[in-house]
C-alpha positions in Angstrom: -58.1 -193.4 194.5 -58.6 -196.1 197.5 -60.4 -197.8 199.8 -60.8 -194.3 202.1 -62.7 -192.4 199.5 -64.2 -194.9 197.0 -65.0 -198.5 199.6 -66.1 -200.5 196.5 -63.0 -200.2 194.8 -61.2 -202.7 194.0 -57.4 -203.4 192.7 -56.0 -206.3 191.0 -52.7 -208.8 192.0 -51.0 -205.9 189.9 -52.2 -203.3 192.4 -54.1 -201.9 189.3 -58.2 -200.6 190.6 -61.2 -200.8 188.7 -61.2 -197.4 187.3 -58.0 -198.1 185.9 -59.0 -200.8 184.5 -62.1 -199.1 182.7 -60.3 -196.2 181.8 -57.9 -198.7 179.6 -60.8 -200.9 178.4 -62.9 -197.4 177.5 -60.4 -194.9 176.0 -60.0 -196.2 172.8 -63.8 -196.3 172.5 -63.9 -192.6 173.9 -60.6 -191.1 172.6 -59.7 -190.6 168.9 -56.7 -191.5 168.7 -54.3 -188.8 168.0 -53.2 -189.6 164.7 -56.7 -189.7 163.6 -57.8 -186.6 165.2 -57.8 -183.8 162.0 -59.1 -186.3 159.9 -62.1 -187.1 162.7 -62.4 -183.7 163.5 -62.8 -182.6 159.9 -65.4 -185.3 159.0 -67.5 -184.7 162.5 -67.7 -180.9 161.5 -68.8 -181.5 158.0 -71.5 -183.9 159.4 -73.2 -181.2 161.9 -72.7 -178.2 159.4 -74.6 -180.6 157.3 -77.1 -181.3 159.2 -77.7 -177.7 160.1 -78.2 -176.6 156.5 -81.1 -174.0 156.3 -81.2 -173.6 160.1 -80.0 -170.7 162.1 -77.8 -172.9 164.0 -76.5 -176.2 163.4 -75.7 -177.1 167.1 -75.9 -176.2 170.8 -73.3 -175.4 173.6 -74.1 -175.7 177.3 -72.1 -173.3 179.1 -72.1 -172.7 182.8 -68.6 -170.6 183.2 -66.3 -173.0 183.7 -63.0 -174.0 181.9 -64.6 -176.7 179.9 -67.7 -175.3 178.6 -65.9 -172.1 177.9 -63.3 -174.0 175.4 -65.7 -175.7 173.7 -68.1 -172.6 172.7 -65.0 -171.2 171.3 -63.9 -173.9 170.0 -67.2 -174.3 168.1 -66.9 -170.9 167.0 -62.8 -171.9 165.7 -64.3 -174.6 163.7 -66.5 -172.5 161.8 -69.9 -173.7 163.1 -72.6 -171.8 164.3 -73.3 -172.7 167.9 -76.5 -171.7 170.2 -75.1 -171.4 173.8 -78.3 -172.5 176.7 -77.4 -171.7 180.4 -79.6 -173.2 183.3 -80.0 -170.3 185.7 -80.3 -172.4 188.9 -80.2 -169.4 191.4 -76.4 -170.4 192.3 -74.7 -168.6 190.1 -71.6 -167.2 191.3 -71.0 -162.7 189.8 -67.9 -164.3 188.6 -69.8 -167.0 186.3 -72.1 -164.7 185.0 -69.1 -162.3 184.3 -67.2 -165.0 182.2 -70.5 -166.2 180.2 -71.8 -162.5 179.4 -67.9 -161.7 178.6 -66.8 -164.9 176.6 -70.0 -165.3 174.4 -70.2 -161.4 173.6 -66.6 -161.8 172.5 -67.4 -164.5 169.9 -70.9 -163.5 169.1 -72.7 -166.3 170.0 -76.4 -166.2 171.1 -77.5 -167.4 174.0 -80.8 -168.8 175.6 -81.2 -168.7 179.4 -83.9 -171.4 181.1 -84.4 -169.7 184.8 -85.9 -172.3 187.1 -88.6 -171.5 188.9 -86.7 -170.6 192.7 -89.4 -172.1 194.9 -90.0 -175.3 193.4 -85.7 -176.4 192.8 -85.3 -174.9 196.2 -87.6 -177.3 197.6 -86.5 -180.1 195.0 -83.1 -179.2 196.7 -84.0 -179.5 200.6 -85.6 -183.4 199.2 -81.9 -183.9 198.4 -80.9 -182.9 201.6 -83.5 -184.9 203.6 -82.6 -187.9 201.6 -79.2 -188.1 203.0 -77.5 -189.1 199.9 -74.7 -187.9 198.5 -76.7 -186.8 195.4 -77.2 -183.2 196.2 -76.1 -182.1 192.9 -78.5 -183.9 190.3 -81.4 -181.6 190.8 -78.8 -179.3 188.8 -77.6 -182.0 186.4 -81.0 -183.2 185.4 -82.4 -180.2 184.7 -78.9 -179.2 182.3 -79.4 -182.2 180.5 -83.2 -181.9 180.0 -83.0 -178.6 178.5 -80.3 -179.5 176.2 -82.2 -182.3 175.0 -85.7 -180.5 174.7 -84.1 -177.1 173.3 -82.5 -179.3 170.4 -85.7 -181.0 169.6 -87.3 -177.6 169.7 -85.4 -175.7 167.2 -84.4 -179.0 164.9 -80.7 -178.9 166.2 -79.1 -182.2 165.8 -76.1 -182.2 167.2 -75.1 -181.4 171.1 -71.6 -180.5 171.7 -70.7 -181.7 174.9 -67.7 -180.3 177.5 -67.6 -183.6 179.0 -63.6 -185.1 178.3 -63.3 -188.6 179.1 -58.8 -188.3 179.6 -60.3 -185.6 182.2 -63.2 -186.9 183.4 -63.8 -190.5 183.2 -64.0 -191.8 186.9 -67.5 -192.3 187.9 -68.3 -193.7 191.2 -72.2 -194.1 191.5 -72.0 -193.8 195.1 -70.2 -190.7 195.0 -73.1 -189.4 192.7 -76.4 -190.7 190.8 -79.3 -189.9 188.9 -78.5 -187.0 185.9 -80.1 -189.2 183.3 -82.9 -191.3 186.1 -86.2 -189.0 186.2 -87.5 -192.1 188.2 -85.1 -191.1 190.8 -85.0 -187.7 191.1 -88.9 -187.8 190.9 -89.3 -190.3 194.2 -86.7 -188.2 196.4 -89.4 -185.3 195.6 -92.1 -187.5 196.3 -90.8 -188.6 199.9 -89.5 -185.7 200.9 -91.3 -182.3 199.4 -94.4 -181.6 199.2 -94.6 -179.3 195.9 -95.1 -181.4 192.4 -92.5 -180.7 190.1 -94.8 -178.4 188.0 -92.0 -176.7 185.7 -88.6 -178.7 186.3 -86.7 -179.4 183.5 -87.2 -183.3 183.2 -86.8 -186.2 180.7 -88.0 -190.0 181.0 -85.8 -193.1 179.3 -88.9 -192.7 176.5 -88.1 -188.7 176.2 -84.2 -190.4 175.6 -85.2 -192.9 173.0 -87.9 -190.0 171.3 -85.1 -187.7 170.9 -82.3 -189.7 170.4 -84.2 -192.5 167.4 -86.9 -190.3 166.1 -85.2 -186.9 166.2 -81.6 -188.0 166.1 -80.3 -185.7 168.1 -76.8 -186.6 168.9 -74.6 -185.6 172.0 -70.9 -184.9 170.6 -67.4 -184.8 173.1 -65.9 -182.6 171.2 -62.9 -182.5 173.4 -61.9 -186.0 172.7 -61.6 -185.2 169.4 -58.9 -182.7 170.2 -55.6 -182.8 172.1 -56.8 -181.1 175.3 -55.1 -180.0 178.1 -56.9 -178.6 180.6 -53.8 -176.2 182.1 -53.5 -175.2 178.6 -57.0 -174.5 178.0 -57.3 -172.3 181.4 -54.3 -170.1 180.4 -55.2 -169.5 177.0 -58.7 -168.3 177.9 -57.5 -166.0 180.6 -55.1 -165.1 178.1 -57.3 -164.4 174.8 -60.7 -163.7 176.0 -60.4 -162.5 179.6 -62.3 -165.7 181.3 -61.1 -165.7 185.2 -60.8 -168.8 187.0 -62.9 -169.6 189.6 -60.9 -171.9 192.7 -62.3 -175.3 191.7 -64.0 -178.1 189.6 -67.2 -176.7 188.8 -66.7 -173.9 191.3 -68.7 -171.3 189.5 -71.7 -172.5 191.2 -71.7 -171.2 195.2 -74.0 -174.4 195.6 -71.3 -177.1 193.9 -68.6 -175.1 195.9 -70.6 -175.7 199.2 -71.6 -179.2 198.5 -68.3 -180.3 197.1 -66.1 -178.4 199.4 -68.2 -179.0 202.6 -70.9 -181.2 202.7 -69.3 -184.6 200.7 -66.4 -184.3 202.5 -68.1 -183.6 206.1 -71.1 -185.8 206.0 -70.2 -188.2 203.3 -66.2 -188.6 203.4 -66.3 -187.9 199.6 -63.2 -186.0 198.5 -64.4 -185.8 194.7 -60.8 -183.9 193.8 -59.2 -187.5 194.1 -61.5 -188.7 191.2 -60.8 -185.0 189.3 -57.0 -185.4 189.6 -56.8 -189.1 189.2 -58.2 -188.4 185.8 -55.5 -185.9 185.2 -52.9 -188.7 186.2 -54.5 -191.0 183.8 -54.3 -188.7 180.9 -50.7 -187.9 181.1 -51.4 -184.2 182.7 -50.0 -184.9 186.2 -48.2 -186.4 188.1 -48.9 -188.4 191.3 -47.0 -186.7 193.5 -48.3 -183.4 192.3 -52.1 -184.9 192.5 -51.3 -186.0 196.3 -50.1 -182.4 197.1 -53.0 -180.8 195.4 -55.6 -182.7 197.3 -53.8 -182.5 200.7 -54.7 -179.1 200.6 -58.3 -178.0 202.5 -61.2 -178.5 199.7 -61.8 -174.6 200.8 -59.6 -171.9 199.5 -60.2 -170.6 203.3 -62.3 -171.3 206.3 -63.6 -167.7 206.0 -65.3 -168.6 202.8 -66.6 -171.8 203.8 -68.6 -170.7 207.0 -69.7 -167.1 204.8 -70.9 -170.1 202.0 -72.9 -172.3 205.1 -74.0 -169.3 206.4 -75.7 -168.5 202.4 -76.7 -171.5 201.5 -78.8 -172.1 204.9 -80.1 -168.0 204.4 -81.2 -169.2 200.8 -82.7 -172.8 201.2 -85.0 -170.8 204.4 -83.6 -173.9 206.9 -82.3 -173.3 210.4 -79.4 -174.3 212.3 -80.8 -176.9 213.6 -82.3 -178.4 210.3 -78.4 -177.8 208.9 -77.2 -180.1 212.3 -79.7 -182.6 211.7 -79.0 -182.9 207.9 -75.0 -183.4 208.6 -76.6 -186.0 211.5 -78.9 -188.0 209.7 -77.4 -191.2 208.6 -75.9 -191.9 205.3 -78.5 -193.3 202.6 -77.7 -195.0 199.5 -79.5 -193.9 195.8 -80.5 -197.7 195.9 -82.7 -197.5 198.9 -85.4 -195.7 196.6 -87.1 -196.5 193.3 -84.4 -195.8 190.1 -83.7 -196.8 186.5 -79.9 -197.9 187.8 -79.8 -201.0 185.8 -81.6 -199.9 182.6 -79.1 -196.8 182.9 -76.3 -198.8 183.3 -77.1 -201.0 180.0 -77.7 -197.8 177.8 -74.1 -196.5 178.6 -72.7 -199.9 177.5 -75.1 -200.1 174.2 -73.6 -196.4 173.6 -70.3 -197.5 174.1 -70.5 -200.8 171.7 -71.7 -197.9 168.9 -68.9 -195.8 169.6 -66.6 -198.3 169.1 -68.6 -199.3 165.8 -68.5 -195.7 165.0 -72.4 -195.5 165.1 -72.4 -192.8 167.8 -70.3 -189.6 168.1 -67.5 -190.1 170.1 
C-alpha cells in the first residue's frame, strides 16, 4: 500500500500506515487465536447444529466459485453440519464458475438455491454505476449477495450464515476504493439519478431489514475461516486436488464482470490496483512475502491483452452501450460515493458496535 493507490493513507513516525495499524488493533477481535481454535471451533458448531434442530438445514453457504466460498461449503460439510448453498445468478457468470459450483456441491451433496436477477433491471442498475463515475461498479452485485443471504435465512428459520469472508486475508478496506454493500440508501439514489427503471425485484435490505433480522430473528453471520488456520495457497491446491475445483486467474475472477472491472476499469479510470490491498493482506497474515507481493502485482492486472479487449468488447455487447458511451464513461470525471445521499456514518458505527461484541464474545467471530 501507498500514497499512489490508496491517497488517504496515512503512515506513522514508524513508517507504519493506517491499515496496519487496524489490522493490529482488529485481529485479535476477528482472529481466534490459534491456541483456542478447536475448542472455538467445537463450541461454534455445537451452537448452529443447535439452533438448527428440527430444520432441514441448520445454516447457509454463499458460493460464487471461488477459492473461498468453495472451502467453506466443504468445510461445513467436514464439520458435520448441514449447509444450504444460495448463488446470485447475476448474468456474469463465467462456464468455469458454473463448472466448479455444479462440480463441488454435487460432490458433497449439498443443495442449492439459485436467485436469478431479473437481466434488464441489474443491467440498467449497472449502467447507473457507470454513469456515476464511481469506483463502485461492483455493489450492485454485492448488495444483492448480501440481501439474499439475509432474506433466504429469515425465510426458511436458518440462523446462522457462514461467511467466506477471512479477515488475515481480507481485512484492508478502503471506502474509496469501494462502498455501499450494506447502504440500500446508496445504491438506491445512484438508480434514481441515473436509470430510469425502479428497482422492482432487486435483491435489497434497509438498516431496519438489518436490525429485523439480526435482533428479532437472530440471524447471525459467522467467518468461519477465522476460526480455522487458513491458508489460502493451501486451500486452492487441496480443492484442485480433492474435488476437481479449477482456478480461475484472479480475486474474484469467476465473474467476467469483476474480471473487467477489477482488471480494466479501476485501474484505467480510477488508478485502483485492488491486488495491492489482496496481497498486502497476505503479507499481513504471514502468507507472503513483500518481495514476492511486489512481483505479483508488477505483473499486468490481465492474464493477456487478448482477453482484456475480447472482455471490453463483451461487457459493452451485453450492457447494449456503444463505443462512444464506453469513451465517455472512462472520460467522465472521477466522483466520490459522498457526493450522493448514503448511510456512511450510521454504517461506519454498526461495524464498530459489531466489533466491541466480538471482542465481548456477543457476536460470532
Amino acid at each position: 500500500m501507498n500514497n499512489q493507490v490508496d491517497t488517504e493513507i496515512k503512515f506513522d513516525a514508524q513508517g507504519l500506515c493506517n491499515h496496519c495499524r487496524r489490522y493490529d488493533e482488529l485481529v485479535e477481535k476477528r482472529m481466534v487465536h490459534v491456541d483456542e481454535r478447536a475448542s472455538a471451533l467445537e463450541g461454534l458448531v455445537t451452537k448452529i447444529k443447535r439452533a438448527g434442530a428440527g430444520n432441514d438445514y441448520d445454516c447457509i453457504v454463499g458460493v460464487s466459485g471461488g477459492v473461498d466460498s468453495t472451502y467453506v461449503a466443504w468445510l461445513t460439510k467436514k464439520l458435520g453440519l448441514r449447509p444450504l448453498a444460495i448463488h446470485v445468478d447475476n448474468g456474469w457468470n463465467s462456464e468455469l464458475a458454473v463448472s466448479n459450483i455444479e462440480k463441488v456441491l454435487n460432490g458433497l451433496n449439498i443443495d442449492l438455491i439459485t436467485r436469478v436477477l431479473d437481466w434488464e433491471e441489474f443491467k440498467e442498475l449497472q449502467v447507473s454505476f457507470l454513469k456515476s463515475s464511481t469506483p463502485d461498479g461492483e455493489i450492485p452485485t454485492d448488495h444483492a449477495i448480501f440481501a439474499t443471504l439475509w432474506k433466504t435465512a429469515a425465510k426458511y428459520k436458518i440462523r446462522y450464515i457462514i461467511s467466506g469472508m477471512n479477515f488475515a486475508t481480507e481485512s484492508i478496506s478502503v471506502p474509496n476504493w469501494s462502498y455501499g454493500h450494506s447502504d440500500w440508501r446508496y445504491v438506491k439514489s445512484i438508480q434514481s439519478n441515473f436509470g430510469s427503471k425502479k428497482l422492482k425485484s432487486y435483491p435489497h435490505f434497509s438498516f431496519f431489514d438489518l436490525l429485523w433480522i439480526n435482533l428479532i430473528k437472530r440471524v447471525r453471520t459467522v467467518s468461519i475461516l477465522n476460526y480455522v488456520n487458513f491458508d489460502k495457497s493451501d486451500a486452492m491446491k487441496f480443492l484442485q486436488d480433492e474435488l476437481g475445483w479449477i482456478y480461475y486467474g484472479g480475486k474474484h475472477y469467476e465473474s467476467i464482470y469483476t474480471r473487467f472491472w477489477q482488471g480494466y476499469m479501476l485501474p484505467k479510470k480510477f488508478e485502483i490496483d485492488k491486488r495491492y490491498g489482496h496481497l498486502s493482506d497476505l503479507i499481513n497474515s504471514g502468507q507472503l512475502s513483500r518481495d514476492d507481493a511486489l512481483k505479483m502485482a508488477s505483473v499486468p492486472p490481465y492474464p493477456s491483452p487478448e482477453l482484456e479487449e475480447e472482455d471490453r468488447q463483451f461487457v459493452m455487447k451485453k450492457l447494449g452501450i456503444t463505443e462512444e458511451d464506453f469513451q465517455a464513461f472512462m472520460k467522465s470525471p472521477v466522483r466520490s460515493f459522498r457526493e450522493f445521499p448514503n448511510n456512511f456514518s450510521t454504517v461506519a458505527r454498526l461495524k464498530l458496535i459489531v466489533n466491541w461484541m466480538r471482542s465481548k464474545k456477543l457476536y460470532p467471530k
